[in-house]
N, CA, C and O atoms as a Tripos MOL2 file, in Angstrom:
@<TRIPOS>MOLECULE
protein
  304   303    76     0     0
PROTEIN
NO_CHARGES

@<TRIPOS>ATOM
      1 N         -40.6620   -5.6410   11.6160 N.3       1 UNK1
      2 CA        -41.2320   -4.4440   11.0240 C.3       1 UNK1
      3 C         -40.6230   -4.2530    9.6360 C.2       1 UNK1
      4 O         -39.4030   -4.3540    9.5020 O.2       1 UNK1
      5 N         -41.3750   -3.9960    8.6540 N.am      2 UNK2
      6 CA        -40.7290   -4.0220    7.3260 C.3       2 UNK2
      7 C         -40.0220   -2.4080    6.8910 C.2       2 UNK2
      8 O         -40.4600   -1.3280    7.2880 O.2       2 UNK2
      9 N         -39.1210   -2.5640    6.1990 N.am      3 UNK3
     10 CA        -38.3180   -1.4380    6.4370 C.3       3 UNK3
     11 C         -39.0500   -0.0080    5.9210 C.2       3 UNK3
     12 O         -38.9890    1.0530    6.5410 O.2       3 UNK3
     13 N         -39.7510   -0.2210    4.6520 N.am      4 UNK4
     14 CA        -40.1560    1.4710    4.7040 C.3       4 UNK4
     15 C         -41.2300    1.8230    5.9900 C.2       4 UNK4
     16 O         -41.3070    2.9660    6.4420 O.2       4 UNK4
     17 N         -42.1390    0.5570    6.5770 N.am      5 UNK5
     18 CA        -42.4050    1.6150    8.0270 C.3       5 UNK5
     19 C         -41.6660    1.9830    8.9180 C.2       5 UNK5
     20 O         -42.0620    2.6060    9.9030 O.2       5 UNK5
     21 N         -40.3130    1.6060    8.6730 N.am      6 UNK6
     22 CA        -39.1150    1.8660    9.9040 C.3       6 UNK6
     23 C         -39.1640    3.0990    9.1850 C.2       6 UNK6
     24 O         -39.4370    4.0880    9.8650 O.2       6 UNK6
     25 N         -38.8660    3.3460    7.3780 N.am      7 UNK7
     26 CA        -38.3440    4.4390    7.5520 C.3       7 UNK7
     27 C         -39.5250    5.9980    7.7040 C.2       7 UNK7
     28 O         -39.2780    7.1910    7.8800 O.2       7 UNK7
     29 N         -40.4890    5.4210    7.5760 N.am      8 UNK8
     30 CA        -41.7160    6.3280    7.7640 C.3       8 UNK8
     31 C         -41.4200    6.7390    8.8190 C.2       8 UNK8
     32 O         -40.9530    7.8740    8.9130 O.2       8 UNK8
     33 N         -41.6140    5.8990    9.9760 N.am      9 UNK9
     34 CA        -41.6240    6.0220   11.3910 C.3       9 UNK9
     35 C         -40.6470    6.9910   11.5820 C.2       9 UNK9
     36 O         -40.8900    8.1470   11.9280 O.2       9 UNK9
     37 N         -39.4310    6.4880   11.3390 N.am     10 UNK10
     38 CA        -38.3500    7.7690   11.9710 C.3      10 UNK10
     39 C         -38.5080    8.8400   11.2990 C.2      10 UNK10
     40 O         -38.1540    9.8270   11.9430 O.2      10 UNK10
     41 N         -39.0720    9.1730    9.7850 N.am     11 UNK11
     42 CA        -39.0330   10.4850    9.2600 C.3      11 UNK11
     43 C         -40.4710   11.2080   10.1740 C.2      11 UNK11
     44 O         -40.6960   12.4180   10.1310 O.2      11 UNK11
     45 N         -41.2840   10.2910   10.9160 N.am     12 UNK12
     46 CA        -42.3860   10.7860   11.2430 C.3      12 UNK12
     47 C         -41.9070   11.6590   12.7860 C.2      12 UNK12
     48 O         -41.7290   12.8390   13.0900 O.2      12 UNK12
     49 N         -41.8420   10.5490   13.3830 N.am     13 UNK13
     50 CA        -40.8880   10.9400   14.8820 C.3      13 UNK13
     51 C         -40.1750   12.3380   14.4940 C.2      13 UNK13
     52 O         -40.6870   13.4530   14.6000 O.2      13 UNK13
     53 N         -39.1090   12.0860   14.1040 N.am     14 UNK14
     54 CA        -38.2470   13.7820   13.6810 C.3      14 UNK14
     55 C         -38.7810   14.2920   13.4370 C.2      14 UNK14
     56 O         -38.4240   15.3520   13.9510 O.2      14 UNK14
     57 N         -40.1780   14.5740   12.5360 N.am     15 UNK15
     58 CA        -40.5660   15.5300   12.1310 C.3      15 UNK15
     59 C         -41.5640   16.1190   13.5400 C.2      15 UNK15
     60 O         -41.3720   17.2270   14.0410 O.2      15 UNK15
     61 N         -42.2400   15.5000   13.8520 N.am     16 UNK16
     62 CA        -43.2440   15.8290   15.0310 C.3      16 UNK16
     63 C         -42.2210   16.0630   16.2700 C.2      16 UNK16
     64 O         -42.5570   17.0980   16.8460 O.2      16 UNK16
     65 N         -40.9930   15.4120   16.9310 N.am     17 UNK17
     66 CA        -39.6440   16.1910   17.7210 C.3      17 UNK17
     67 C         -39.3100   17.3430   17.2570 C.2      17 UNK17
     68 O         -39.6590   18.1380   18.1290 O.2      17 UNK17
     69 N         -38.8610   17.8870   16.4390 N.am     18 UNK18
     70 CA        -38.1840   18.7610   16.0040 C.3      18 UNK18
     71 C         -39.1080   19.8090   15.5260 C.2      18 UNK18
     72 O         -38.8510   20.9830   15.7930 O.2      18 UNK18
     73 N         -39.7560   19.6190   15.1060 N.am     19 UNK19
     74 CA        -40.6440   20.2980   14.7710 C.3      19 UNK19
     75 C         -41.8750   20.9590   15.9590 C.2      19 UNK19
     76 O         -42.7180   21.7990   15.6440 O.2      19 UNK19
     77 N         -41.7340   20.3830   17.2740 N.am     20 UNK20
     78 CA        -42.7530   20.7300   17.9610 C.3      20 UNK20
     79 C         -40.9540   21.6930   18.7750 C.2      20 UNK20
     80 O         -40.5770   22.8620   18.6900 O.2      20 UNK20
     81 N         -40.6210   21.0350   19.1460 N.am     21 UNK21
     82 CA        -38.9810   21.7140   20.1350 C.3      21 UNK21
     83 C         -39.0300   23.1050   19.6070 C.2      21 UNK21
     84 O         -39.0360   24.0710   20.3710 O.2      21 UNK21
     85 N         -39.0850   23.2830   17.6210 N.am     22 UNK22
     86 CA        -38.7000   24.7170   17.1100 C.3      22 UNK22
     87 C         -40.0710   25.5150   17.8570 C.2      22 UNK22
     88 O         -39.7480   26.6050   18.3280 O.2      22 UNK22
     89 N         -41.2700   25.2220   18.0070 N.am     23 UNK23
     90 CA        -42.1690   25.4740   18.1440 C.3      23 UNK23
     91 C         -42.1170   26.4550   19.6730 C.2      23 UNK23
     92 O         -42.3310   27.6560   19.8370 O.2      23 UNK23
     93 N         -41.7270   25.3330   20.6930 N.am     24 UNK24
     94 CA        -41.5460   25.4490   21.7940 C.3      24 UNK24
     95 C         -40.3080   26.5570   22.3050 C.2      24 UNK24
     96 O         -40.4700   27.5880   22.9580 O.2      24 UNK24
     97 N         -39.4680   26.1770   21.9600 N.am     25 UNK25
     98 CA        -38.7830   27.0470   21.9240 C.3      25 UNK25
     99 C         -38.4750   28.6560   21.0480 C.2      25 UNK25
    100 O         -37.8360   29.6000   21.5130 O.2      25 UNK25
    101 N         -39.0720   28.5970   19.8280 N.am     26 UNK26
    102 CA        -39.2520   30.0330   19.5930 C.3      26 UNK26
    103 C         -40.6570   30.7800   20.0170 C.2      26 UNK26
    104 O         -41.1500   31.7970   19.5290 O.2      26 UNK26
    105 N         -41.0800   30.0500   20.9480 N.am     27 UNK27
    106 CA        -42.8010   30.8470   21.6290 C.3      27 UNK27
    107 C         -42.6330   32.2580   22.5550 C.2      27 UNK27
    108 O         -43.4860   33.0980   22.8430 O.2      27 UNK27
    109 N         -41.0390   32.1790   22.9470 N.am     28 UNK28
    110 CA        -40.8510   33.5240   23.8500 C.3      28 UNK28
    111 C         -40.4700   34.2600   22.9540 C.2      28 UNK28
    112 O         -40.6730   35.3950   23.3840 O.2      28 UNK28
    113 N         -40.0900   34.3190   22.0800 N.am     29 UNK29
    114 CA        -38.9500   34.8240   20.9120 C.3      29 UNK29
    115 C         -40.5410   35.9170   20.5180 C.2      29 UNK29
    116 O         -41.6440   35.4200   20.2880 O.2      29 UNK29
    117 N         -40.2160   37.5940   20.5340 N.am     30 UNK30
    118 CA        -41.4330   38.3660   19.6210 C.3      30 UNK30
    119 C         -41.5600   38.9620   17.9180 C.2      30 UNK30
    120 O         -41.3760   39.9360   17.1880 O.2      30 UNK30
    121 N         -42.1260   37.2170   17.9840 N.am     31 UNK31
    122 CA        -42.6260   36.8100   16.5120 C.3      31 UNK31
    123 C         -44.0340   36.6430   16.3030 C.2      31 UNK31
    124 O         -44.8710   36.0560   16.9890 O.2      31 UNK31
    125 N         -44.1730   37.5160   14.8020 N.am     32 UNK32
    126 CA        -46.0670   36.6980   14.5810 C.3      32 UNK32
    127 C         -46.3020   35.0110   14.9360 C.2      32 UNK32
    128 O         -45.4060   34.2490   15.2990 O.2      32 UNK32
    129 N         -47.4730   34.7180   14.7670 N.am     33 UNK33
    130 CA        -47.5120   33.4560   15.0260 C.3      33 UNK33
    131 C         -47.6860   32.9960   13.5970 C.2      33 UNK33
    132 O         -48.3080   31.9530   13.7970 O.2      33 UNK33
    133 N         -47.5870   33.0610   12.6570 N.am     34 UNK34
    134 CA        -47.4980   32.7170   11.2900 C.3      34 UNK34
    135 C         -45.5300   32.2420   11.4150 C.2      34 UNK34
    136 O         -44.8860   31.1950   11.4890 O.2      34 UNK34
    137 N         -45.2990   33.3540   11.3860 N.am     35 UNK35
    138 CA        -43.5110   33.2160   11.4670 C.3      35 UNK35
    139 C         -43.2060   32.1830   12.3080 C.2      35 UNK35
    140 O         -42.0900   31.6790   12.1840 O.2      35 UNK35
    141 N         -44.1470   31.6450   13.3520 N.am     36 UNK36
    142 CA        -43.6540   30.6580   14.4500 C.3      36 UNK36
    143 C         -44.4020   29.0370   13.8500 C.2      36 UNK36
    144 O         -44.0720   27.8680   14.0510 O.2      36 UNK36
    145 N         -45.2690   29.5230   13.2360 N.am     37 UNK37
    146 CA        -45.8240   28.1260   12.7730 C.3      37 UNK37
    147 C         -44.6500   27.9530   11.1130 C.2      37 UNK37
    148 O         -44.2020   26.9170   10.6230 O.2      37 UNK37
    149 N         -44.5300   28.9300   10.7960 N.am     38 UNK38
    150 CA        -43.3440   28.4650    9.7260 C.3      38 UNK38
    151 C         -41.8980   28.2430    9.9790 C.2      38 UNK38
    152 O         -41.1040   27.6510    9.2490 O.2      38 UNK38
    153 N         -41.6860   28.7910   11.0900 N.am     39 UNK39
    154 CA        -40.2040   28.5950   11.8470 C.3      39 UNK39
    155 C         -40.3880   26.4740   12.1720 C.2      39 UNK39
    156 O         -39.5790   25.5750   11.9400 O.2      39 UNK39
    157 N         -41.4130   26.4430   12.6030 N.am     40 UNK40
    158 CA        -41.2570   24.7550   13.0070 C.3      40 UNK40
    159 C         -41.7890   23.7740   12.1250 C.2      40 UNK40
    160 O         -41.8150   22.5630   12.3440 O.2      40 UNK40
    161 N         -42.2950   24.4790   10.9180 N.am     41 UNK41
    162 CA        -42.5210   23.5340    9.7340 C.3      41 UNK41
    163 C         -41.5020   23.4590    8.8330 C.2      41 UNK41
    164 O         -41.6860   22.6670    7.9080 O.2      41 UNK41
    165 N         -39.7810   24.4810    8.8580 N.am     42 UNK42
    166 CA        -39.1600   24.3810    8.1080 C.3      42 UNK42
    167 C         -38.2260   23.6380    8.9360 C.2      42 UNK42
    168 O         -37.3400   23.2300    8.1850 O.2      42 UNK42
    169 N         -38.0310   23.3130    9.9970 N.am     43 UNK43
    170 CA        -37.7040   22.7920   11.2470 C.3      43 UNK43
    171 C         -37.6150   21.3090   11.3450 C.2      43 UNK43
    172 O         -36.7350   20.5450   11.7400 O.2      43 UNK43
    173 N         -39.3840   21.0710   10.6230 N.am     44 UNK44
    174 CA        -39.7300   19.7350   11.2850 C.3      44 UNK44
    175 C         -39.8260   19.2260    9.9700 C.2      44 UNK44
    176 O         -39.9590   18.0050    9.8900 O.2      44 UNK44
    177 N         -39.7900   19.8560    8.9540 N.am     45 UNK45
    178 CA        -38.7420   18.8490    7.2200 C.3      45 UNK45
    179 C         -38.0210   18.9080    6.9680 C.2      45 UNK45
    180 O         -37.6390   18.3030    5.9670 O.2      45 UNK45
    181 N         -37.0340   19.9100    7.8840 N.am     46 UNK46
    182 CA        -35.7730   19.3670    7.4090 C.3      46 UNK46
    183 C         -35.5300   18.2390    8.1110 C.2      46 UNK46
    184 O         -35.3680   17.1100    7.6490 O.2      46 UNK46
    185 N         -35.5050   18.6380    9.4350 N.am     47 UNK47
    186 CA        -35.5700   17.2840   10.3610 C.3      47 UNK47
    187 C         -36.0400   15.6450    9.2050 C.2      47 UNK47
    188 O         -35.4370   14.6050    8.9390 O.2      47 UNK47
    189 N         -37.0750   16.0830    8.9130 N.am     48 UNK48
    190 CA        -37.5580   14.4700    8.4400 C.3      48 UNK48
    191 C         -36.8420   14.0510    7.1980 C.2      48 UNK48
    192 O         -36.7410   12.8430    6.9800 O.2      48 UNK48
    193 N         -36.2580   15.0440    6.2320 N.am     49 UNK49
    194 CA        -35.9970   14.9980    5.5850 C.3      49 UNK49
    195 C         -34.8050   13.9960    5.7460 C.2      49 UNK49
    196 O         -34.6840   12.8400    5.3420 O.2      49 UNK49
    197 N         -33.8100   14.9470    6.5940 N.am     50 UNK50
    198 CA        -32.3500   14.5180    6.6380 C.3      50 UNK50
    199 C         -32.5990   12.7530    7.5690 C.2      50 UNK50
    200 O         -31.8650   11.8270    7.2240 O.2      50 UNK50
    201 N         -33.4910   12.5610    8.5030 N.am     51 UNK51
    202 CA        -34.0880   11.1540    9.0870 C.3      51 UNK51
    203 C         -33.8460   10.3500    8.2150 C.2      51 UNK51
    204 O         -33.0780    9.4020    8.3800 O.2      51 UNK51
    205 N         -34.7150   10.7000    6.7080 N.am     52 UNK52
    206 CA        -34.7060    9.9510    6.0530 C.3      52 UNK52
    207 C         -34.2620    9.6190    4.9550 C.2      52 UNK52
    208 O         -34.5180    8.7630    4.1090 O.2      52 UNK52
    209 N         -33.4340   10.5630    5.1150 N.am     53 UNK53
    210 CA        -32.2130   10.2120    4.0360 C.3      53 UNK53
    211 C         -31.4700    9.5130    4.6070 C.2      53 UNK53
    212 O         -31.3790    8.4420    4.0070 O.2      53 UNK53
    213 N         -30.7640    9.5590    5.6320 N.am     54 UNK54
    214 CA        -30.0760    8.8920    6.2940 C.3      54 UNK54
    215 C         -30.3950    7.2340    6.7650 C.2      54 UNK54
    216 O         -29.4880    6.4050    6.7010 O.2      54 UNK54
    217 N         -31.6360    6.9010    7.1900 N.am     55 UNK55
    218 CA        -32.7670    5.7880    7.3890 C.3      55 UNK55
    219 C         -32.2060    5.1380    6.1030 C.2      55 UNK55
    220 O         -31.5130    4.1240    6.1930 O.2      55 UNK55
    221 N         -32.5170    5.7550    4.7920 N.am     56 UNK56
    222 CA        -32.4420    4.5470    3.7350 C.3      56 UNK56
    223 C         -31.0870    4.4690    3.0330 C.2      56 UNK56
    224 O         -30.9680    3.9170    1.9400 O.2      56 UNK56
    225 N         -29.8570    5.1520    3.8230 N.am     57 UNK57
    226 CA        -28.3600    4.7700    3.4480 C.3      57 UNK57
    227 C         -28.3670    3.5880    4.6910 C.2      57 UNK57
    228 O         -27.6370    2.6090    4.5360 O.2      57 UNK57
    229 N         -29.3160    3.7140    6.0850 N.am     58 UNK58
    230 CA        -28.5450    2.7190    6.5630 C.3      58 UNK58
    231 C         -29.5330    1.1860    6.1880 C.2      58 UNK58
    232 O         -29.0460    0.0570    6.1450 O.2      58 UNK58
    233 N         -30.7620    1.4750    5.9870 N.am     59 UNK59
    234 CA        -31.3640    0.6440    5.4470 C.3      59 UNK59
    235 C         -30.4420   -0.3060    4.5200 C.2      59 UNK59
    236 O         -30.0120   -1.4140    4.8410 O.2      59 UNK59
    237 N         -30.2230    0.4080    3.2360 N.am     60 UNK60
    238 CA        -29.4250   -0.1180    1.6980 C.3      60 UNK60
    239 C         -28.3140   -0.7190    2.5660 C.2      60 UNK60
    240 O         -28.1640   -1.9370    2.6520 O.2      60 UNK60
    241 N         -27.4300    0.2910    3.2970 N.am     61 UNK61
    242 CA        -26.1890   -0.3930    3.1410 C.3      61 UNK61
    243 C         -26.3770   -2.3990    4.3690 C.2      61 UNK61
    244 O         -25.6870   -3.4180    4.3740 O.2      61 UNK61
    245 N         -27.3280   -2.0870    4.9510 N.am     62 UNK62
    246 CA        -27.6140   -3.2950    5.6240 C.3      62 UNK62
    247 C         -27.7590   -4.6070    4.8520 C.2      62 UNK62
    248 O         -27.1920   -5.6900    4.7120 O.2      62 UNK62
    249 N         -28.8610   -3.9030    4.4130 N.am     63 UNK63
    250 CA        -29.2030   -5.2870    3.1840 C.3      63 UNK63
    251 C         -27.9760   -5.4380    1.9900 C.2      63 UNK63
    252 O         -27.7090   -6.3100    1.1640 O.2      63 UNK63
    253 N         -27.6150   -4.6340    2.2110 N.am     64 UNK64
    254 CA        -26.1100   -4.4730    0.7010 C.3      64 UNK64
    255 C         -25.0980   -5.4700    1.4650 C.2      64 UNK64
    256 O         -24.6090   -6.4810    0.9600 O.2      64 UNK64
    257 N         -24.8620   -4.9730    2.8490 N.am     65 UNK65
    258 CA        -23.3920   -5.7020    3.6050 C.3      65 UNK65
    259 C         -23.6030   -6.7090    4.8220 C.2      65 UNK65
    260 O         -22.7230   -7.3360    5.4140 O.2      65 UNK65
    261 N         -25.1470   -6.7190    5.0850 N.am     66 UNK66
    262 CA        -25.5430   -7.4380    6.3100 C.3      66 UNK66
    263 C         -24.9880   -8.8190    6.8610 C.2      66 UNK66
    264 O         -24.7210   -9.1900    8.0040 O.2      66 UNK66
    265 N         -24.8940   -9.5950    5.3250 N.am     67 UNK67
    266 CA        -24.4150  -10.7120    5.9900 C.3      67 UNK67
    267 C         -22.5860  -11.0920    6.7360 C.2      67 UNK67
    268 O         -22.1160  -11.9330    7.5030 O.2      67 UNK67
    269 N         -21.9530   -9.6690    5.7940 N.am     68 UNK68
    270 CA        -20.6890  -10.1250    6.0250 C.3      68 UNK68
    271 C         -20.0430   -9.3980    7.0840 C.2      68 UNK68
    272 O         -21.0050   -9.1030    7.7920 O.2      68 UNK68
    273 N         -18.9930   -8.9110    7.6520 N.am     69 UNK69
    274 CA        -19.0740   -8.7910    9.0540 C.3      69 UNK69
    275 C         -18.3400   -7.0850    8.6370 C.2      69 UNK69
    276 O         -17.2200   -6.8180    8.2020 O.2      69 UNK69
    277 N         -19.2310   -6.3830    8.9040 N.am     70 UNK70
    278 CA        -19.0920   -4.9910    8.8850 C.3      70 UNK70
    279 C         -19.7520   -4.1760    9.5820 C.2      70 UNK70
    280 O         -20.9830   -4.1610    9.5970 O.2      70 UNK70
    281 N         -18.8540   -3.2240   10.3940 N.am     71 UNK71
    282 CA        -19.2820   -2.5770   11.0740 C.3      71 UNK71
    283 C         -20.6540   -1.3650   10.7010 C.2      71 UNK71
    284 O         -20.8650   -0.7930    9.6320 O.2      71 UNK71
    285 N         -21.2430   -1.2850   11.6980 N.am     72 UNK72
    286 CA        -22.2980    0.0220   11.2230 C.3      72 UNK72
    287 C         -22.1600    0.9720   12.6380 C.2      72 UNK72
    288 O         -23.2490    1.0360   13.2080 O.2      72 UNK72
    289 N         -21.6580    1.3210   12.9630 N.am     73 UNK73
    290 CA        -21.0440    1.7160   13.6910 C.3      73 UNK73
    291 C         -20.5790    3.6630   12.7900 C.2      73 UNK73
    292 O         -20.5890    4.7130   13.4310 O.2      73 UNK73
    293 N         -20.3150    3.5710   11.5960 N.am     74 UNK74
    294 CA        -19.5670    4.3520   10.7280 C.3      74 UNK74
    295 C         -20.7930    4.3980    9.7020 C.2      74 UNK74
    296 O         -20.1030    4.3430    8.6830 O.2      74 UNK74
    297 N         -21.9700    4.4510    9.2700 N.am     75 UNK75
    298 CA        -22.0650    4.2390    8.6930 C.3      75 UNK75
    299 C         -23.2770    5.6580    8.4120 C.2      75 UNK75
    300 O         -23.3330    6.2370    7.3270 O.2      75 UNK75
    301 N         -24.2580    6.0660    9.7340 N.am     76 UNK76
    302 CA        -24.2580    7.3140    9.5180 C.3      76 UNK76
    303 C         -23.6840    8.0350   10.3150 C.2      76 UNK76
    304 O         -23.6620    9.2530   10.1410 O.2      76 UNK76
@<TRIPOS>BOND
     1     1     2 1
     2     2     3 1
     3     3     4 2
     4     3     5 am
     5     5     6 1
     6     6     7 1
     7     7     8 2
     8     7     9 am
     9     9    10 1
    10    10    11 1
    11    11    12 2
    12    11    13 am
    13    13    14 1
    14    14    15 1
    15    15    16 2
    16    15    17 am
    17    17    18 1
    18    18    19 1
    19    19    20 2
    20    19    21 am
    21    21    22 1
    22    22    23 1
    23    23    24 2
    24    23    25 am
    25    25    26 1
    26    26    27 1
    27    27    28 2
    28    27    29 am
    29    29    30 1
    30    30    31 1
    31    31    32 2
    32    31    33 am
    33    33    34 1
    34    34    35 1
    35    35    36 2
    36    35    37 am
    37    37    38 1
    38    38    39 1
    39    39    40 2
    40    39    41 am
    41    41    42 1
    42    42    43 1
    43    43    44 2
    44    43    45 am
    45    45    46 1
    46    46    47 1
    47    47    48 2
    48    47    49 am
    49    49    50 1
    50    50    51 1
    51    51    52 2
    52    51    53 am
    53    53    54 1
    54    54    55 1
    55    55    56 2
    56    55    57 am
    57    57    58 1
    58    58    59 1
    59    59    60 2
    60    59    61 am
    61    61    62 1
    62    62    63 1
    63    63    64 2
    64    63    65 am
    65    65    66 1
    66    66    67 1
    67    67    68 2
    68    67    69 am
    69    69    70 1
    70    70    71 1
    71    71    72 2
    72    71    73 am
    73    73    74 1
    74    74    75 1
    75    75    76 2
    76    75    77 am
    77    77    78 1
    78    78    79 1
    79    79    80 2
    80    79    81 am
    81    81    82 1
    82    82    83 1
    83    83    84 2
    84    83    85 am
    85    85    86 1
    86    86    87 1
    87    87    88 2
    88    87    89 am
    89    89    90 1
    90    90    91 1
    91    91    92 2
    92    91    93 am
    93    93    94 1
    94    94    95 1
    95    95    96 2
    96    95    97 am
    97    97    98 1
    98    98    99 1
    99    99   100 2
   100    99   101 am
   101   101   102 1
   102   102   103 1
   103   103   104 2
   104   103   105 am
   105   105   106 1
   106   106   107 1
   107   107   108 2
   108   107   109 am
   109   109   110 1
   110   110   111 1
   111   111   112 2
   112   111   113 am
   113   113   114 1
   114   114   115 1
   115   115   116 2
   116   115   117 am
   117   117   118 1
   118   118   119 1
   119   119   120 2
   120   119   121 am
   121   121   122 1
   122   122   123 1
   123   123   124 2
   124   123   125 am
   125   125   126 1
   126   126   127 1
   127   127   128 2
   128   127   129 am
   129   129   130 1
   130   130   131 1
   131   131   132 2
   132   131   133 am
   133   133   134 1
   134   134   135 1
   135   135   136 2
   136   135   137 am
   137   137   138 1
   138   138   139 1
   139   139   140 2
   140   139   141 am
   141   141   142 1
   142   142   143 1
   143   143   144 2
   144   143   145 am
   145   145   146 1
   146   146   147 1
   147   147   148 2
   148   147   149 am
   149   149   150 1
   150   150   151 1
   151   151   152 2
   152   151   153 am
   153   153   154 1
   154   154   155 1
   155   155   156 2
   156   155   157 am
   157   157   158 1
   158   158   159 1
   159   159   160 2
   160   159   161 am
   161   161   162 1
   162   162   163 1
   163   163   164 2
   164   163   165 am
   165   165   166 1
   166   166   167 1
   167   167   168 2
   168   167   169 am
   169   169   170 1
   170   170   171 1
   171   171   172 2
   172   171   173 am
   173   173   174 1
   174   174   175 1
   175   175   176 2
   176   175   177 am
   177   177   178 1
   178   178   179 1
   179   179   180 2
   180   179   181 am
   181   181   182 1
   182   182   183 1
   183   183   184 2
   184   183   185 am
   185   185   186 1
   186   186   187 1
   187   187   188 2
   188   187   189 am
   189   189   190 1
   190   190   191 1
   191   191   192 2
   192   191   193 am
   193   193   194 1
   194   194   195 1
   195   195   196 2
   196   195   197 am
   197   197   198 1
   198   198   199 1
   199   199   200 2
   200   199   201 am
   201   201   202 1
   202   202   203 1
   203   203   204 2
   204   203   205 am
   205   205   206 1
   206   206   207 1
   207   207   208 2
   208   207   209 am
   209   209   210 1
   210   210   211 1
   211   211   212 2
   212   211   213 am
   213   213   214 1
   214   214   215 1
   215   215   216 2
   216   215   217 am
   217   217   218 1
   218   218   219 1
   219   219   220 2
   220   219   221 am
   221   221   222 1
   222   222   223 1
   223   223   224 2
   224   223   225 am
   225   225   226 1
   226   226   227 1
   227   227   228 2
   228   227   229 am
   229   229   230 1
   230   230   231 1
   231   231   232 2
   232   231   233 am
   233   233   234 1
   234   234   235 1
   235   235   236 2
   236   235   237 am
   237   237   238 1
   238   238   239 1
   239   239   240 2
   240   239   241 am
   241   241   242 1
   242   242   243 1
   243   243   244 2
   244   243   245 am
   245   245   246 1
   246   246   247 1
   247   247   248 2
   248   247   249 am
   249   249   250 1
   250   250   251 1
   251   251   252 2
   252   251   253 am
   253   253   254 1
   254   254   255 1
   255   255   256 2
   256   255   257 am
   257   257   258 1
   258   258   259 1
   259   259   260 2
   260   259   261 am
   261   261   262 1
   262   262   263 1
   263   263   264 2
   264   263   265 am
   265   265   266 1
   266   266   267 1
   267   267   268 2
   268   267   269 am
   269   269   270 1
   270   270   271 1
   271   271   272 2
   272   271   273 am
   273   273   274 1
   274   274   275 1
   275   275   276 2
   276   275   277 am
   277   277   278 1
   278   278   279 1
   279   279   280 2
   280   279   281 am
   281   281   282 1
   282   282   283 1
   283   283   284 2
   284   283   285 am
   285   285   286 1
   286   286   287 1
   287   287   288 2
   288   287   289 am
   289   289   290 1
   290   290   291 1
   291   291   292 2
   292   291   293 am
   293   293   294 1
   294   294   295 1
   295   295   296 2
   296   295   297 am
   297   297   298 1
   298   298   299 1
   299   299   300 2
   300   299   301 am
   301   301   302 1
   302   302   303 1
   303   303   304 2
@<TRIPOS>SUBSTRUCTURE
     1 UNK1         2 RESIDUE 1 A UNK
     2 UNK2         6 RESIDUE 1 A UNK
     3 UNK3        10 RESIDUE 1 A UNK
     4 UNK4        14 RESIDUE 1 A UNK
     5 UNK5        18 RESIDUE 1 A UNK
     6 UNK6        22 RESIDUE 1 A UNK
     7 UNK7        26 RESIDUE 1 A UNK
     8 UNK8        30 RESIDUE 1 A UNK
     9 UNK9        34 RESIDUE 1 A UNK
    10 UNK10       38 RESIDUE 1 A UNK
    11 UNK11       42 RESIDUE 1 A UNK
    12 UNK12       46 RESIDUE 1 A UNK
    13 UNK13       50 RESIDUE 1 A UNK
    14 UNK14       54 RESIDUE 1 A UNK
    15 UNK15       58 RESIDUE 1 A UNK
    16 UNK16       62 RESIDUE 1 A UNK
    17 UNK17       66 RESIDUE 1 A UNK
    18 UNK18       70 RESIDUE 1 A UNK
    19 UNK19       74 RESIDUE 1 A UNK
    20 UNK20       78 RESIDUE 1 A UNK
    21 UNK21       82 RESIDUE 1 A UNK
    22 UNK22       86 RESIDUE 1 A UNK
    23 UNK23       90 RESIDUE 1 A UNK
    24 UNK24       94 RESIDUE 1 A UNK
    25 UNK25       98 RESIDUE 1 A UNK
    26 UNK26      102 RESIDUE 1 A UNK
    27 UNK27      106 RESIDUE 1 A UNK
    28 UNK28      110 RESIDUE 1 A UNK
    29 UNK29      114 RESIDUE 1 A UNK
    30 UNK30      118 RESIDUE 1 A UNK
    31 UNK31      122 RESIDUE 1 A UNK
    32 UNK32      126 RESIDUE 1 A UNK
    33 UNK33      130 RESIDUE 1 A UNK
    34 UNK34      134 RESIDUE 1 A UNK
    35 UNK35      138 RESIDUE 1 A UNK
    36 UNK36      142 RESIDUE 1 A UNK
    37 UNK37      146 RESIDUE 1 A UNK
    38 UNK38      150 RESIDUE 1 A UNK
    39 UNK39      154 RESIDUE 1 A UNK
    40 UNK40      158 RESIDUE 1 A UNK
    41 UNK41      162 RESIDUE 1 A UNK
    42 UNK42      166 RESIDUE 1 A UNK
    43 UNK43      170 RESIDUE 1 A UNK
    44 UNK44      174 RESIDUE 1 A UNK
    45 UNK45      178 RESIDUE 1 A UNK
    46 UNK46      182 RESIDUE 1 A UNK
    47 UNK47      186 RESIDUE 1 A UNK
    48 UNK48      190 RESIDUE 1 A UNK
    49 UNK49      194 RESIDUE 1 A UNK
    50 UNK50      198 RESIDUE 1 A UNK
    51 UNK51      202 RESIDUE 1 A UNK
    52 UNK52      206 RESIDUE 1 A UNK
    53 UNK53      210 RESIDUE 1 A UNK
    54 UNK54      214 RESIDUE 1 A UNK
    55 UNK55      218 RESIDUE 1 A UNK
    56 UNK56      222 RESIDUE 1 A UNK
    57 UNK57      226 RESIDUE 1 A UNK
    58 UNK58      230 RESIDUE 1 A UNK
    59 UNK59      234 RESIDUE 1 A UNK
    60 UNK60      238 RESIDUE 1 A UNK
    61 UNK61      242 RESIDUE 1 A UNK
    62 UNK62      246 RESIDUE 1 A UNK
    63 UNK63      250 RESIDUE 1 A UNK
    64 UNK64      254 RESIDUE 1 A UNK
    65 UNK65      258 RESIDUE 1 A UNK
    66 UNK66      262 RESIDUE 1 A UNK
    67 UNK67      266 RESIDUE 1 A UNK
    68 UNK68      270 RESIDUE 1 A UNK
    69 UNK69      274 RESIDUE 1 A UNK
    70 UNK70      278 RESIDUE 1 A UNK
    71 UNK71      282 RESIDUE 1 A UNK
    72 UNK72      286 RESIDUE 1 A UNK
    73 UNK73      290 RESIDUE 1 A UNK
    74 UNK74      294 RESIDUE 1 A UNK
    75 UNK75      298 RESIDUE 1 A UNK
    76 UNK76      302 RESIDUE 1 A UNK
């Protein structure tokens, strides 16, 4: 799989997880439903956001250190 659909993929995943969970879970909470559809859209980018920021430090640092023997383990 070539890496920016890896990193699509995971910013996609987080965003549609996290973003449906805020959803789900603030539905008992007595809020408009505007406030609840914006509660899980600020939810579900940050989520993707931080995915994918993170996705392309571990991306880089792979291809940066891959061949030599370093842990990733530490790396996000």
């Amino acid at each position: 799989m070539p890496a920016y659909l890896r990193l699509l993929l995971s910013a996609l995943i987080a965003f549609c997880f996290y973003g449906g969970w805020a959803f789900y879970a603030n539905m008992a909470q007595t809020i408009t439903t505007s406030q609840l559809y914006q509660i899980a859209l600020v939810q579900a980018s940050t989520s993707a956001t931080i995915t994918l920021g993170f996705t392309l430090l571990t991306e880089w640092s792979y291809q940066r250190f891959g061949k030599r023997c370093v842990s990733f383990a530490f790396v996000t």
